[in-house]
ZAMARGU-4260 file (C-alpha; in steps of 0.2 Angstrom, whole numbers, plus 5000, padded with zeros to 4 digits):
<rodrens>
0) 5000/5000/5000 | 5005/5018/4995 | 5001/5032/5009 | 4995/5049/5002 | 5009/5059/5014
5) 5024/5069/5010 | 5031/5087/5017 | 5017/5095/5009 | 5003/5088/5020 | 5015/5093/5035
10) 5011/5110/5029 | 4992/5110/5021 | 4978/5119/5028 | 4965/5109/5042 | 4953/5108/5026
15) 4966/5099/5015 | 4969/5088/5031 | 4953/5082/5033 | 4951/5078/5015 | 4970/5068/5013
20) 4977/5064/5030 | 4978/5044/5034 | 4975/5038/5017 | 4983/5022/5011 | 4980/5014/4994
25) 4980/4998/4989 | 4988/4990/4974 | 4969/4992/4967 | 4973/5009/4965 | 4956/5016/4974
30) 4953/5035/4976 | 4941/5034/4990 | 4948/5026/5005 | 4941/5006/5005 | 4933/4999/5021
35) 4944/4982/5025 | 4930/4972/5034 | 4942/4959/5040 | 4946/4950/5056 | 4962/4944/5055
40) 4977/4944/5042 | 4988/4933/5033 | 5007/4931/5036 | 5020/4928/5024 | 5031/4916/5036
45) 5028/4908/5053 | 5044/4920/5057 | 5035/4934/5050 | 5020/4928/5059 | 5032/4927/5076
50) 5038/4944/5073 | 5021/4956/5071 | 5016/4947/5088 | 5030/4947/5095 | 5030/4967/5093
55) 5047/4967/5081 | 5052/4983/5077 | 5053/4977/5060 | 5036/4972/5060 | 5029/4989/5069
60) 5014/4994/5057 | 5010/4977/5053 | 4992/4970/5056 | 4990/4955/5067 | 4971/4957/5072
65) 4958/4969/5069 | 4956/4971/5087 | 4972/4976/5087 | 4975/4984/5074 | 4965/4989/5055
70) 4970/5001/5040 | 4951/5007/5038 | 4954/5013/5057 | 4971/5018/5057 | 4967/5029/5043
75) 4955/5039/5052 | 4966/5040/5067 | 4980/5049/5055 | 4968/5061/5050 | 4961/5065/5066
80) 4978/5065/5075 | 4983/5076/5060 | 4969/5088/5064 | 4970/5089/5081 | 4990/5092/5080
85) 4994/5077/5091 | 5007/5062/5086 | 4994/5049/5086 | 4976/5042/5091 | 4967/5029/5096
90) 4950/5022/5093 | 4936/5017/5100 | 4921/5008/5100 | 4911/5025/5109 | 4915/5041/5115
95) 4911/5033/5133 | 4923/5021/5128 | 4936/5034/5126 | 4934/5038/5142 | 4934/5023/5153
100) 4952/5018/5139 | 4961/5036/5146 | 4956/5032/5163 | 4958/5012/5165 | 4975/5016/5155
105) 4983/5032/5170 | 4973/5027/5185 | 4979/5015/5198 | 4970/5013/5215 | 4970/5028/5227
110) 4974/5040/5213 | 4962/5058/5211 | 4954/5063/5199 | 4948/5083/5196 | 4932/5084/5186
115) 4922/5097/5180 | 4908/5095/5188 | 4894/5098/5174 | 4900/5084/5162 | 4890/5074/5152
120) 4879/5062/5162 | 4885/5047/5158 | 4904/5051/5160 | 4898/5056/5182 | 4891/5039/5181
125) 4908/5031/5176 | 4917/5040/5189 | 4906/5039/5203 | 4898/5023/5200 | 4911/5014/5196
130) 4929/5019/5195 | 4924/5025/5213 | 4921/5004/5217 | 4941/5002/5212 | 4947/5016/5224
135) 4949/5029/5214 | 4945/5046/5222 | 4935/5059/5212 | 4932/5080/5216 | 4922/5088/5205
140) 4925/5108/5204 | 4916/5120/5196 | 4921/5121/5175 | 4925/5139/5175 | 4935/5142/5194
145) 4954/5139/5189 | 4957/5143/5209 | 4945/5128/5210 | 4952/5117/5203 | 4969/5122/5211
150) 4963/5120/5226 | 4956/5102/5224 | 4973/5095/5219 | 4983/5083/5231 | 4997/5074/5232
155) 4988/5059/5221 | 4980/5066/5209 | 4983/5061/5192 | 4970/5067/5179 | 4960/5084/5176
160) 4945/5081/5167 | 4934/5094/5158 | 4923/5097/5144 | 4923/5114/5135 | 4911/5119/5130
165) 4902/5111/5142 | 4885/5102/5140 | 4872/5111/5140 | 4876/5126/5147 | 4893/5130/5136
170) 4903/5136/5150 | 4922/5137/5146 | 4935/5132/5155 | 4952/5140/5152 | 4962/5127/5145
175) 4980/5133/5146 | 4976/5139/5165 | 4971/5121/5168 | 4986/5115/5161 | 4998/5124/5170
180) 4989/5117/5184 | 4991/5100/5179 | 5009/5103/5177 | 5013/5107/5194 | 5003/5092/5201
185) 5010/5081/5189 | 4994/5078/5181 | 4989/5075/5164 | 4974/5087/5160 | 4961/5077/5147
190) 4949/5089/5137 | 4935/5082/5130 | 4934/5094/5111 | 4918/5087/5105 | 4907/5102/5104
195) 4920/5112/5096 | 4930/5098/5085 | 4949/5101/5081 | 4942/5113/5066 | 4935/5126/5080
200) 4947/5122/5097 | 4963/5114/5099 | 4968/5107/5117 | 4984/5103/5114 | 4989/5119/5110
205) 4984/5126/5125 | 4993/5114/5136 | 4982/5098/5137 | 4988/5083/5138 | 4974/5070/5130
210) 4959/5074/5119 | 4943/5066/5120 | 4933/5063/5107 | 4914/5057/5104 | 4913/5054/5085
215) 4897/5049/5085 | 4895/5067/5086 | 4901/5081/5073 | 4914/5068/5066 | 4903/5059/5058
220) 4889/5074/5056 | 4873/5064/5051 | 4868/5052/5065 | 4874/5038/5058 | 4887/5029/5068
225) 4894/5025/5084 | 4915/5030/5088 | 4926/5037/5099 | 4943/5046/5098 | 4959/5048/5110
230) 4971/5059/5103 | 4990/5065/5111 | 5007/5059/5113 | 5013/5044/5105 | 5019/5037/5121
235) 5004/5041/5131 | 4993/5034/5115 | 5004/5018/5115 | 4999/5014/5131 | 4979/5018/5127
240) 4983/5005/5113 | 4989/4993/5126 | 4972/4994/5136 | 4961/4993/5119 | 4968/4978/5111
245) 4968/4970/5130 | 4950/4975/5133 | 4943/4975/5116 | 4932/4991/5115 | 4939/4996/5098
250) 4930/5004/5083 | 4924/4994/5069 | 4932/4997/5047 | 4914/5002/5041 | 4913/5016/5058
255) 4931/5021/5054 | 4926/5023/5036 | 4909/5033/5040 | 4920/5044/5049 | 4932/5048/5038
260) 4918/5054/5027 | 4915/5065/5038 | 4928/5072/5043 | 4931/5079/5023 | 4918/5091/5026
265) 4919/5094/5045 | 4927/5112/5040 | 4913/5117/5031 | 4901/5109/5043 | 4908/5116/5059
270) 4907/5133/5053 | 4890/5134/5047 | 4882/5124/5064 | 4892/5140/5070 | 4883/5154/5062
275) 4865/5145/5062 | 4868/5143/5082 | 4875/5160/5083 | 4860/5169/5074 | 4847/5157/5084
280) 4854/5162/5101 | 4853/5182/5097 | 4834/5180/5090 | 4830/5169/5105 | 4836/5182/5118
285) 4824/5195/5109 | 4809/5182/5115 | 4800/5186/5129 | 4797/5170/5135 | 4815/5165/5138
290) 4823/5171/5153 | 4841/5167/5148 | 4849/5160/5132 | 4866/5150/5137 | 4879/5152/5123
295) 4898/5155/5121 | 4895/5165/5108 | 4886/5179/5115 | 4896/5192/5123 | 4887/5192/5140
300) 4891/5174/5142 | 4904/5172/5157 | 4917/5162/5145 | 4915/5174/5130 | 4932/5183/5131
305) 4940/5165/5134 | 4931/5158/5120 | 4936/5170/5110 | 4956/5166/5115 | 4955/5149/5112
310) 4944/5143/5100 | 4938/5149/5081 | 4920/5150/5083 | 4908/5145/5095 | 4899/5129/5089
315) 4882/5123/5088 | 4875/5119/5103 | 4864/5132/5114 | 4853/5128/5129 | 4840/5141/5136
320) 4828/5143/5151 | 4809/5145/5150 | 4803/5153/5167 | 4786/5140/5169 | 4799/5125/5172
325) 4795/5109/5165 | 4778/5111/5162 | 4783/5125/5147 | 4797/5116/5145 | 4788/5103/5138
330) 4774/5111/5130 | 4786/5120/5121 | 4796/5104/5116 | 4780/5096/5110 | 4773/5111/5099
335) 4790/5109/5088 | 4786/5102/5072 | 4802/5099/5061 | 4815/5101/5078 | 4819/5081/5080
340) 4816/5075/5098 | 4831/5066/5100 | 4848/5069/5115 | 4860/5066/5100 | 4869/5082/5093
345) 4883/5084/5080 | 4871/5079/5066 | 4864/5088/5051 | 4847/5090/5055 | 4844/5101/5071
350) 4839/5090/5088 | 4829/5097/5106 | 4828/5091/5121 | 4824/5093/5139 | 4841/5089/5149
355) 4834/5088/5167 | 4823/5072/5161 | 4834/5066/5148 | 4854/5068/5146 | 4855/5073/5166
360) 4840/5066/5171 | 4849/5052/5183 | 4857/5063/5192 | 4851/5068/5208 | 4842/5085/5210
365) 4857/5092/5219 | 4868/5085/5207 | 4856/5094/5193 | 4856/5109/5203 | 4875/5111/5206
370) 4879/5107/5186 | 4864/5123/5184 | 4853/5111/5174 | 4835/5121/5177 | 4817/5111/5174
375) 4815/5125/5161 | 4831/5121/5152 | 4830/5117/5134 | 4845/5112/5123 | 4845/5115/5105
380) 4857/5106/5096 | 4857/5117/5081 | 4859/5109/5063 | 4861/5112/5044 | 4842/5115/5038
385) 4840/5136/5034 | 4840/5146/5048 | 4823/5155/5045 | 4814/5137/5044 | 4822/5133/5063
390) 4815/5151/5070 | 4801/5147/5061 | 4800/5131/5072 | 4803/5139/5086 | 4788/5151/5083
395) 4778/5138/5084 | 4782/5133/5099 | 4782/5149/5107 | 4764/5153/5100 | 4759/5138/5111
400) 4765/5145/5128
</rodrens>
């Protein structure tokens, strides 16, 4: 196989990235990149065979597995590793996945963790339901308090943990402050980029350590599949490969392939998810229904100066708060007519939901309180359809208040 790489890649643009990182043709001679749906590999020799599992430096790069390794999935981690300026990254089988790889891969018993304490749902449940039953201590801090978060750190603390911008709320968290804190506690700070996507925020240049990554998200932009993504050093990712070909919670060639369709037009995606949220959240605070409209990209949001350091535009997803609680939460959410129903985001066509019964709804009402998830919270995950036709929608529901 011939890779398309050379010193002029090294110096393309994100967009020509996106289109021509990580491919590798076959003696066929393809254009697009082919999806090798194949468990397992043939090796020339038993001495050759010896050697890829053996780990030969000779043989680095060679297949052994798809569990282990697979060109269809290595080819998306080039280009997402390209995009993200990191040396390398790992897949997986969910962005939860990612997660529990990055923690399972650092954490040992009696080791800390710092959390931002509005992450998504799920990803509280992994830290306090379970990594909590193998010892491992957890603090969760508010997302935009650096002193906070300095203040949390002890002696065993080992990750930093934060989502920015956060979900629903799209607080920011300053990404190179957090890092110089996980510096001095000989941490590694994990950022989890997949609201913004490496087209609008790059961690690593701030300071991070380890990027997160839900593909299911604006990866793959239409809803289609399931993946995850852990992007950063090459010897931090080497162990994360360690743990994944271990434990088995690996992305699939036809996932890895969906992806890398998306990510060819991620650029252009990302940008218009940005302005179709931007315009919706200035119209919705001219609504005198709502009582507040939570986006990064309005200058009276708390995080708008930071946002504006350290990423390129604002993103798609905005959350704002009815002040008749659920009840107008609801009857607003049911009044929608072309707004899908649905706690997915990243895709093209524009989602709604009701986070304190749906994305957060397991958590505690002390838990929903602290993270500031209201009954009269709505997030609109905002999508590609023409801008007028989702204020339209909108309209709707608001005439049935």
């Amino acid at each position: 196989m011939t890779q398309d790489r050379g010193k002029w890649l090294d110096d393309a643009m994100p967009e020509t990235r996106a289109i021509r990182a990580g491919i590798c043709r076959t003696s066929e001679g393809e254009h697009s990149e082919p999806i090798f749906t194949t468990s397992s590999y043939i090796f020339d020799s038993a001495e050759d065979a010896a050697a890829r599992f053996s780990g030969d430096s000779e043989a680095q790069g060679s297949n052994v597995y798809s569990r282990y390794t697979n060109p269809t999935v290595r080819g998306f981690c080039q280009r997402l590793a390209a995009l993200e300026g990191g040396e390398a990254c790992e897949a997986t089988a969910s962005g939860m996945a990612a997660i529990l790889s990055v923690c399972m891969t650092f954490l040992h018993t009696g080791d800390h963790i710092i959390c931002s304490r509005d992450v998504f749902g799920s990803t509280l449940g992994l830290f306090e339901k379970y990594l909590s039953k193998f010892g491992i201590d957890i603090s969760f801090v508010p997302l935009n308090n650096t002193e906070a978060w300095r203040h949390a750190v002890k002696p065993t603390t080992r990750l930093l943990y934060c989502e920015t911008p956060s979900n629903p709320l799209c607080e920011i968290a300053d990404i190179a402050g957090l890092s110089g804190i996980a510096r001095e506690a000989g941490a590694r700070l994990v950022v989890d980029n997949c609201f913004c996507t490496p087209v609008l925020q790059q961690p690593l240049k701030h300071g991070a350590d380890i990027i997160i990554h839900s593909a299911t998200k604006y990866l793959d932009g239409q809803g289609r599949v399931m993946g995850g993504a852990v992007v950063g050093n090459a010897a931090d990712m080497a162990e994360v490969n360690s743990f994944l070909r271990t434990c088995g919670p690996t992305m699939s060639s036809f996932n890895a392939w969906v992806f890398l369709k998306g990510l060819e037009t991620l650029s252009l995606r990302m940008h218009a998810h940005s302005h179709n949220a931007q315009t919706l959240a200035e119209w919705l605070q001219e609504q005198s229904p709502v009582s507040r409209v939570h986006y990064c990209g309005l200058p009276d949001h708390p995080g708008y100066d930071i946002a504006c350091r350290q990423q390129s535009g604002f993103g798609g997803v905005l959350s704002f708060e009815l002040a008749g609680g659920q009840a107008q939460a609801w009857r607003f959410i049911n009044a929608t007519q072309m707004l899908s129903l649905t706690a997915n985001l990243g895709d093209a066509k524009s989602t709604i939901v009701h986070p304190a019964t749906t994305t957060h709804g397991r958590l505690s009402s002390e838990q929903r309180q602290a993270a500031g998830i209201s009954s009269g919270l709505i997030r609109i995950a905002v999508g590609l359809e023409h801008i007028s036709d989702i204020q339209q929608d909108c309209v709707r529901a608001f005439n049935a208040l």
